[in-house]
C-alpha positions as CSV (number, residue, x, y, z in Angstrom):
1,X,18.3,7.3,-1.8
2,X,20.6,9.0,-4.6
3,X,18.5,11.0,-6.9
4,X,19.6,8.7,-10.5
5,X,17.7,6.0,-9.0
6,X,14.9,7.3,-6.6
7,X,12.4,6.5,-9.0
8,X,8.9,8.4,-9.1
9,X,8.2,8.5,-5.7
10,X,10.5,6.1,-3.3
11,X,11.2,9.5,-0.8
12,X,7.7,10.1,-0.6
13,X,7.1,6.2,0.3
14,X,10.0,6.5,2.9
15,X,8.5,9.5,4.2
16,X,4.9,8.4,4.6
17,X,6.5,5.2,6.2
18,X,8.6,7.1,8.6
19,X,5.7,8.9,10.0
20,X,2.9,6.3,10.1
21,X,4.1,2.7,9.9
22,X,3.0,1.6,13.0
23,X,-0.8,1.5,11.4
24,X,0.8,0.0,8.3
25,X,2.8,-2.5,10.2
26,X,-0.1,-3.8,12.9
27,X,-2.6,-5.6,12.5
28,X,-4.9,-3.2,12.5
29,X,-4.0,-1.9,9.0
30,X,-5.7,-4.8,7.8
31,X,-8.5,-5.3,10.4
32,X,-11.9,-5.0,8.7
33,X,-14.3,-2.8,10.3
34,X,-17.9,-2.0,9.4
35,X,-18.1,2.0,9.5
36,X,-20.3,4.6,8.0
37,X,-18.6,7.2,5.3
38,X,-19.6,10.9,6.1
39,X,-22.0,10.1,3.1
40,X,-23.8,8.7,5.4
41,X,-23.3,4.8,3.2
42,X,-22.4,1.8,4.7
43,X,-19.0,-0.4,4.1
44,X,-19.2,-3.8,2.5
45,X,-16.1,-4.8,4.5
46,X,-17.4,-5.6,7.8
47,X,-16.5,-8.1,10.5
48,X,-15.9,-10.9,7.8
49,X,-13.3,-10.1,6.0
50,X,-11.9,-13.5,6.1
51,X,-9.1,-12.6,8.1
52,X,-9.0,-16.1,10.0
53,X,-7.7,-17.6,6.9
54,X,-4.7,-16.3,7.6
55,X,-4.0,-19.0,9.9
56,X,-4.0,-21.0,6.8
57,X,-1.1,-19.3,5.4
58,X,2.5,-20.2,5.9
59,X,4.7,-17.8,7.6
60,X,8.2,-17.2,7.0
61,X,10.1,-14.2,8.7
62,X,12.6,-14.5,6.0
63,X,10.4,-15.1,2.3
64,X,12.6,-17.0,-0.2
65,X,12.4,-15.4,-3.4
66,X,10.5,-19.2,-4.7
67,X,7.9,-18.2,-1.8
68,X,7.4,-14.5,-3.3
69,X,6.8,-16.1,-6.7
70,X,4.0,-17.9,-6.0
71,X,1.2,-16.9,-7.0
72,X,-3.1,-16.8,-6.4
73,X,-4.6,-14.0,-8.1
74,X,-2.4,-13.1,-11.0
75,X,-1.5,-14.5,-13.9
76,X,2.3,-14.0,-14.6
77,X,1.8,-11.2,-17.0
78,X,0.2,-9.5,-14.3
79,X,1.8,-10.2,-11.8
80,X,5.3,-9.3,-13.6
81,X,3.5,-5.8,-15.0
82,X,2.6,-5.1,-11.0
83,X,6.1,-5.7,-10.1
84,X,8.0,-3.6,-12.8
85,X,5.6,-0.6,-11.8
86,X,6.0,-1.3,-8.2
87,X,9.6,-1.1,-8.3
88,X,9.5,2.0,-10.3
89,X,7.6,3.6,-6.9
90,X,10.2,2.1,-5.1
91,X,13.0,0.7,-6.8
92,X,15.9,-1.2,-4.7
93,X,18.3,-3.6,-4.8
94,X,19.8,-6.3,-2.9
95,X,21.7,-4.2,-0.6
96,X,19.2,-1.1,-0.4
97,X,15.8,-3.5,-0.8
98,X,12.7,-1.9,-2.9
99,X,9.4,-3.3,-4.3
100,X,10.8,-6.3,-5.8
101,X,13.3,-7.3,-2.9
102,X,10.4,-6.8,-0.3
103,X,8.0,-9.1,-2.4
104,X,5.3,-6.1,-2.8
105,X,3.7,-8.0,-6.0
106,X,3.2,-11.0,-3.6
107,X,1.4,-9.4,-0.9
108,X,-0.9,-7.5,-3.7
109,X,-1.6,-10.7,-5.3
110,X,-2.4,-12.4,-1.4
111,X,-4.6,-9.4,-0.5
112,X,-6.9,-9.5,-3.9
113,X,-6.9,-13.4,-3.2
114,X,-8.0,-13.1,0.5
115,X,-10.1,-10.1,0.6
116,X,-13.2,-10.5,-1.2
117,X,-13.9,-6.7,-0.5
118,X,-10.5,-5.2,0.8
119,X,-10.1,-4.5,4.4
120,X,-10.6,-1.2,4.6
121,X,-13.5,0.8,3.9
122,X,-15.4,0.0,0.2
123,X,-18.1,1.5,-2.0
124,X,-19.3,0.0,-4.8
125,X,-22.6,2.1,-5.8
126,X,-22.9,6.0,-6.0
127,X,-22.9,8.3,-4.9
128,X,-19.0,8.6,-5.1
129,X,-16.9,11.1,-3.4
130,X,-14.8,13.5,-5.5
131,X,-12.3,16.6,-4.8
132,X,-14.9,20.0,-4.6
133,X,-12.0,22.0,-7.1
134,X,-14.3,24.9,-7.5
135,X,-17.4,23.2,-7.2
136,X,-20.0,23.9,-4.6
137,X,-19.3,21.0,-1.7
138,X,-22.0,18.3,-1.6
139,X,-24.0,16.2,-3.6
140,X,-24.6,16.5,-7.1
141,X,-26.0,13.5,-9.2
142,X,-24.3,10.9,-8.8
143,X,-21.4,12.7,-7.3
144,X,-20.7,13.9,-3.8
145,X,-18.2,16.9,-3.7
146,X,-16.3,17.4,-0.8
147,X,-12.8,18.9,0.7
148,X,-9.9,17.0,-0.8
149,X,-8.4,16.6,2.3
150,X,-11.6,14.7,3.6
151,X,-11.2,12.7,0.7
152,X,-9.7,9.7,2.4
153,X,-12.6,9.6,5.2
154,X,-15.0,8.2,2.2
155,X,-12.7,4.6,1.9
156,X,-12.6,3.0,-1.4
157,X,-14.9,4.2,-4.3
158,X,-15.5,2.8,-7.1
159,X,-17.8,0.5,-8.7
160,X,-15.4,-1.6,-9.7
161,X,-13.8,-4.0,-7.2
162,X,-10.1,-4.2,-6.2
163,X,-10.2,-7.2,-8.5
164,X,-11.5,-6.0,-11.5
165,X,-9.9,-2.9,-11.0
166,X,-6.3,-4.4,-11.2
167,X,-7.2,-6.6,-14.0
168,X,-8.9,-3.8,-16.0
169,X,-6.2,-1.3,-14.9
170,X,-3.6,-3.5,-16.1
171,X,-5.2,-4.0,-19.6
172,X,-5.6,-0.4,-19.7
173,X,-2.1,-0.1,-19.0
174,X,-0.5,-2.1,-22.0
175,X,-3.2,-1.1,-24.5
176,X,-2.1,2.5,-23.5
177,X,1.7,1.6,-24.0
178,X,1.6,-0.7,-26.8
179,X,-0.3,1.9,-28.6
180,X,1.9,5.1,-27.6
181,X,5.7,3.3,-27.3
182,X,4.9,-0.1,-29.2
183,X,5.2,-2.3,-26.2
184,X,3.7,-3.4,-22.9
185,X,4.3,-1.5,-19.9
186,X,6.7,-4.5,-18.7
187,X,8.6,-4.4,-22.1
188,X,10.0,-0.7,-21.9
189,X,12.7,0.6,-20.7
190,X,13.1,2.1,-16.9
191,X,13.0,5.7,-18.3
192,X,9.8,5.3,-20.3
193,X,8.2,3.5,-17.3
194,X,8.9,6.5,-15.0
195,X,7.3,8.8,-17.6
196,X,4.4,6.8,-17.8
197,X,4.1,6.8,-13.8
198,X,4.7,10.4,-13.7
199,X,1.7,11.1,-16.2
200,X,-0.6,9.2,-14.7
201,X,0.2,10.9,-11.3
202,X,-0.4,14.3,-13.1
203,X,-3.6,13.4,-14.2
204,X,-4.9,13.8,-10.3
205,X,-8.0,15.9,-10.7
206,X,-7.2,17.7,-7.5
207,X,-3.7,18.8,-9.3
208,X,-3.4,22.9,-9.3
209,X,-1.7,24.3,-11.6
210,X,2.2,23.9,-11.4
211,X,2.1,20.9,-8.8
212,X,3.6,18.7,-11.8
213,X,6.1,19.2,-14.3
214,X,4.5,20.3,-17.6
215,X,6.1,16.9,-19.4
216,X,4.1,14.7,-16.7
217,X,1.2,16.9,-17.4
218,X,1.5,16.2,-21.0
219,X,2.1,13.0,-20.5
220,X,-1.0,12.6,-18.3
221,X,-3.2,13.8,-21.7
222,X,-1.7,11.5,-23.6
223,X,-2.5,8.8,-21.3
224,X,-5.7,9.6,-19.9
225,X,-8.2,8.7,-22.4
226,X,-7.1,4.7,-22.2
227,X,-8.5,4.3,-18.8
228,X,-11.8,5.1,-19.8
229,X,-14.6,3.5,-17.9
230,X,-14.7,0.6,-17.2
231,X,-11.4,0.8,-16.7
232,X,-9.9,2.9,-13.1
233,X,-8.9,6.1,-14.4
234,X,-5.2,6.9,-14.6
235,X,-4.9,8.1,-11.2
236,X,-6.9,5.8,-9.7
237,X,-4.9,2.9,-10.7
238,X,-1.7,4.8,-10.0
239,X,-2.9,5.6,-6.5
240,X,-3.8,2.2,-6.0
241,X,-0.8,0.3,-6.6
242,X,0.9,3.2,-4.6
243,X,-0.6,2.8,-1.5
244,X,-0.5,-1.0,-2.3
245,X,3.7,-0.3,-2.6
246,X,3.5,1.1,0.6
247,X,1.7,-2.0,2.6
248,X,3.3,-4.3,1.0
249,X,6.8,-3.0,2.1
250,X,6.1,-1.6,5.5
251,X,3.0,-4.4,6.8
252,X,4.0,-7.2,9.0
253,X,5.1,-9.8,7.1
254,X,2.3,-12.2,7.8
255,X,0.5,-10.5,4.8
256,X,3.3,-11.2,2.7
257,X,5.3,-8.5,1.8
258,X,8.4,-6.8,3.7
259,X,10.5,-9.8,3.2
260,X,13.3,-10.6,6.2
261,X,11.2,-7.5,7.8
262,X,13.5,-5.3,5.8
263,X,11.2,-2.5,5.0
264,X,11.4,-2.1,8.5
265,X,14.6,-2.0,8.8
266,X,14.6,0.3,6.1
267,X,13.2,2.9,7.7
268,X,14.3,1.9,11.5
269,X,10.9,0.8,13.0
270,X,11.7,-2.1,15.1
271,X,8.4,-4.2,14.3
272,X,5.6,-5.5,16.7
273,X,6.9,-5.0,20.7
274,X,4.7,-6.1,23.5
275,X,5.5,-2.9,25.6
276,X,7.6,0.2,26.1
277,X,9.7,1.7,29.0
278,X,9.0,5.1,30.1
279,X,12.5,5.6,28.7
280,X,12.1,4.4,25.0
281,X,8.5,6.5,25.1
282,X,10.1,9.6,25.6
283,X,13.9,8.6,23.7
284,X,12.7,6.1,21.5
285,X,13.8,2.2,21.7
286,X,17.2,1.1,22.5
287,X,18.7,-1.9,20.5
288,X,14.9,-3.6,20.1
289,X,15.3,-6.7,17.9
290,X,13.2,-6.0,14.9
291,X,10.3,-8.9,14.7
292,X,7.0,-9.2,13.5
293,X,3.8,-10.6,15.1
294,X,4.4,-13.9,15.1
295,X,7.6,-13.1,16.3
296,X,6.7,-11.8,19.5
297,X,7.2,-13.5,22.9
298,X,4.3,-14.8,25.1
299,X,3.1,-12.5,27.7
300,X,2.0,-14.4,30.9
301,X,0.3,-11.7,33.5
302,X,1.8,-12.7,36.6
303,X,4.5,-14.9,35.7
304,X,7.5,-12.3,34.3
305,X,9.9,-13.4,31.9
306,X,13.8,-12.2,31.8
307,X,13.9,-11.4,27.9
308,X,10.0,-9.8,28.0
309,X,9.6,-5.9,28.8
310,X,6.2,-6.4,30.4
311,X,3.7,-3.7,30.6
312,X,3.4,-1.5,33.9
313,X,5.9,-3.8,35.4
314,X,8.8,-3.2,33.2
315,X,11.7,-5.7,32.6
316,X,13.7,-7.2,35.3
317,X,16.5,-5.3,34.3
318,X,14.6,-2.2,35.5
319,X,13.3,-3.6,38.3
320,X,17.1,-4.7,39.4
């Protein structure tokens, strides 16, 4: 991760994957589930989600780069705008793999074809959930102020879907671009891009004075007034395809992304394990093959297998 090439935020990627890929990488990172915000409204994404399409899907543990190219969603413009940002969040190459070498912009593009709502949860009408900041915590119009740090427990808000978000984030995007650098976001160069990045991360209306550097935050104003409803605002979309980054490179590859399951390798998480010894819990695991769901053994209660680490019975090696 040498600093002339970390991009905007690949060691803060790395670091949120470190600490909580296993929710990432299962399949419960993607599991709908109909819960209720602590604004008291009701998710759109409840038990259909359309997850048993996936059995549709082809899965390859090792994504050639013709399978990342296909595409559902996207047009190409898009879908090459998506990558160039993406592997400015995390940039790579074919020995140290980033956005582009884990097929990121293909599991996006899957996601927004598959989930009519997203799989997490998703407000559409107001009110909507914004950082308090100095104002008095709960609901004002069509606004309901609370802690930043709750912020996450509200889901998705915006009235906008995923869908339109992307495509009106993306148009936002260029028409900002063209008209401040004379080109489409995809058409500059790698330093430009990471000054746009940066400026639409300062614009984060929880930001406190000092958290970014005064050319980000200057960059932010500039930027800021082309993502005007009905577009996502600046940090809105940033955020988005951020956390997109991260589940694209760090989910099981079923979804599409983390091609040859190197984003876990990336980060050494070995991947989807049926159990763990009592040793590995408390050491972690010892020369695990990394492998994905589909990847894993069967587990037949009863009948123990010689290359299965069983749970409560441990492995025969143990037992021996």
């Amino acid at each position: 991760m040498a600093d002339d090439r970390s991009g905007v935020t690949r060691r803060r990627l790395l670091a949120v994957a470190g600490g909580g890929v296993a929710a990432a990488a299962g399949i419960e990172a993607l599991a709908g589930c109909g819960e209720t915000s602590p604004s008291g409204k009701t998710s759109l994404a409840g038990d259909n989600v359309n997850a048993p399409q996936l059995r549709n899907y082809p899965y390859f543990a090792s994504q050639s780069p013709v399978l990342c190219s296909l595409l559902s969603f996207f047009d190409r413009h898009q879908a090459l705008t998506v990558e160039a940002y993406t592997a400015r969040l995390l940039p790579g190459d074919e020995t140290d793999p980033g956005a582009r070498e884990l097929c990121v912009t293909h599991y996006v593009d899957r996601k927004l074809a598959q989930y009519e709502n997203f799989a997490t949860p998703t407000y559409f009408q107001s009110p909507f959930a914004k950082p308090a900041k100095g104002h008095a915590p709960g609901r004002d119009g069509d606004a309901i102020y609370v802690d930043e740090k709750d912020l996450p427990l509200y889901g998705f808000q915006s009235s906008l879907t995923p869908q339109d978000a992307y495509r009106k984030g993306i148009e936002a995007l260029d028409t900002a671009t063209q008209s401040l650098y004379g080109a489409e976001f995809v058409r500059l160069p790698e330093r430009l891009q990471d000054e746009v990045i940066a400026g639409m991360e300062a614009t984060d209306p929880s930001a406190k004075p000092g958290d970014y550097p005064p050319a980000a935050v200057t960059e932010g104003k500039r930027l800021k007034p082309f993502f005007a409803s009905p577009a996502p605002s600046a940090f809105g979309f940033f955020s988005m395809l951020q956390d997109d980054t991260s589940e694209g490179a760090f989910a099981d590859p079923i979804y599409g992304g983390n091609r040859s399951l190197d984003g876990w390798k990336l980060i050494g998480y070995p991947g989807a394990q049926r159990a763990w010894t009592a040793d590995e819990l408390k050491h972690g695991p010892h020369e695990r093959t990394v492998q994905g769901l589909r990847d894993m053994p069967p587990m037949n209660p009863g009948h123990p297998q010689p290359h299965v680490i069983l749970p409560l019975a441990g492995s025969r090696k143990d037992q021996g």
